[in-house]
C-alpha positions in Angstrom: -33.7 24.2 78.8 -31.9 24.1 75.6 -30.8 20.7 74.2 -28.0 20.7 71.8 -28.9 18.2 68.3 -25.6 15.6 68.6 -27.0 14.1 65.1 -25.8 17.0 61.9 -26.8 16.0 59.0 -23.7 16.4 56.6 -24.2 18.0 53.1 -21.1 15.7 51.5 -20.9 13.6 48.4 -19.6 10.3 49.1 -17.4 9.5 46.0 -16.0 5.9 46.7 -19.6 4.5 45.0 -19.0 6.3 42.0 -15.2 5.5 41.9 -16.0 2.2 42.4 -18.3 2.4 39.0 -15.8 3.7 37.7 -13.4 1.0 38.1 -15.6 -2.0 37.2 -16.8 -0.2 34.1 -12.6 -0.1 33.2 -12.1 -3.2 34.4 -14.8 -5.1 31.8 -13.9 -2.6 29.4 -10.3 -4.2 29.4 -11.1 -7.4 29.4 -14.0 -7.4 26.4 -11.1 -6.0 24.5 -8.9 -8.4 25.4 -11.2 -11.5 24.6 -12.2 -10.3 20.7 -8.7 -10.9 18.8 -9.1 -10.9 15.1 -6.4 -13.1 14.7 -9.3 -15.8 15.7 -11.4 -15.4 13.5 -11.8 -18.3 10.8 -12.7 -15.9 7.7 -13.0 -16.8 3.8 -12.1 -14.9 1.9 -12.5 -12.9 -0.9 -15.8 -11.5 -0.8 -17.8 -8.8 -0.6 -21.5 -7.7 0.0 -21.2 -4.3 -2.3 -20.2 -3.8 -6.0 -18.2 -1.4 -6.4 -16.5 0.0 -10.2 -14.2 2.7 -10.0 -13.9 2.4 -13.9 -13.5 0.2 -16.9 -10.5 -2.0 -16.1 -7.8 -1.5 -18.1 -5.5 -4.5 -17.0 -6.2 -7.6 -15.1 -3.9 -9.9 -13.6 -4.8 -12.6 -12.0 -3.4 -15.4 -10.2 -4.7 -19.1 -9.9 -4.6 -21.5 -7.2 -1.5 -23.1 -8.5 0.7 -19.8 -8.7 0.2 -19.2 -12.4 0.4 -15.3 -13.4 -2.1 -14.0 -16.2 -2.8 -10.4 -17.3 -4.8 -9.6 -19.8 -5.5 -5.8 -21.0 -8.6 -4.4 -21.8 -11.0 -6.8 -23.2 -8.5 -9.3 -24.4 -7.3 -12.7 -23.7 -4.9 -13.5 -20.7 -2.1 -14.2 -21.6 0.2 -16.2 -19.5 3.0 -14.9 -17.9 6.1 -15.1 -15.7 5.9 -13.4 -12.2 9.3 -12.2 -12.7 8.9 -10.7 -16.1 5.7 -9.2 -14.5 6.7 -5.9 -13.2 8.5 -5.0 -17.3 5.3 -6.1 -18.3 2.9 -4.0 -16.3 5.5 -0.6 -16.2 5.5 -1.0 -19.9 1.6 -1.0 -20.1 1.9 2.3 -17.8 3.7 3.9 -20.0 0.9 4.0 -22.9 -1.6 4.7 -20.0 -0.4 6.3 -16.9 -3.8 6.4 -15.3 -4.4 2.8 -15.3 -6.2 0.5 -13.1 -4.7 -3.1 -12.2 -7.6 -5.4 -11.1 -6.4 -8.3 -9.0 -7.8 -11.4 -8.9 -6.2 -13.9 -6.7 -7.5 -17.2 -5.9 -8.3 -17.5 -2.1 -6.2 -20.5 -1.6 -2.8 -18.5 -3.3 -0.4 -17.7 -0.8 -0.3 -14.4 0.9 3.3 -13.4 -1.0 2.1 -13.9 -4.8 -0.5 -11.5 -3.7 2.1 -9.0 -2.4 4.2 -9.5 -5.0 2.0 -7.7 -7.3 1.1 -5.1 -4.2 4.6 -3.9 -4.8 4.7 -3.9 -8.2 1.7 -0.9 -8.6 3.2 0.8 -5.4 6.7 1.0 -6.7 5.3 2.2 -9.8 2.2 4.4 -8.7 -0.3 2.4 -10.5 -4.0 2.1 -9.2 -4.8 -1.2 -8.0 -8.2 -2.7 -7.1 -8.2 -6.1 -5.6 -11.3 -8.2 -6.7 -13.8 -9.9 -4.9 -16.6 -12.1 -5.1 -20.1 -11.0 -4.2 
């Protein structure tokens, strides 16, 4: 007598487990990246955790927390000067030296704008500027 096996075993892969991974995994991928806005994030700054000097800095302008402008070139004294009368001032030093370097150094509590101001002053021009940090 032959008997017939009802029960086959079936050689198939079932996939909805592993789309199912998949999804969850997208799902908490999304909404980590979603949680961590750097907009958030209290930071102070300027500083930094590595030196770094491109070269000797050839002029320096700096900025206060009031809004006062100083440059000073080479090793001499700052000397104060007008933030309008600032981009003259700093396309006539590039003139003597057109590979020049502009170290920044902005007081943490100056507004964002007096720091962009001088931003577009060495892009308009092509200068080289390095904004300064403490260590």
């Amino acid at each position: 007598m032959a008997l017939k096996r009802r029960n086959r075993v079936e050689a198939t892969f079932a996939m909805s487990s592993m789309t199912d991974l998949i999804f969850l995994l997208l799902l908490f991928f999304v909404m980590a990246s979603t949680m961590s806005s750097p907009n958030d994030i209290k930071i102070n700054l300027p500083q930094a955790r590595t030196k770094q000097v491109t070269r000797p800095q050839v002029a320096k302008v700096s900025i206060d927390n009031l809004g006062n402008y100083y440059v000073a070139i080479g090793k001499q004294k700052p000397v104060a000067i007008d933030p309008d009368n600032l981009e003259g001032y700093l396309s006539g030093v590039q003139a003597s030296d057109s590979t020049m370097y502009i170290a920044l150094h902005a007081d943490e509590d100056v507004a964002y704008k007096e720091v962009v101001r001088v931003l577009d002053i060495a892009n308009e021009h092509h200068m080289r500027l390095v904004v300064a940090t403490k260590r």
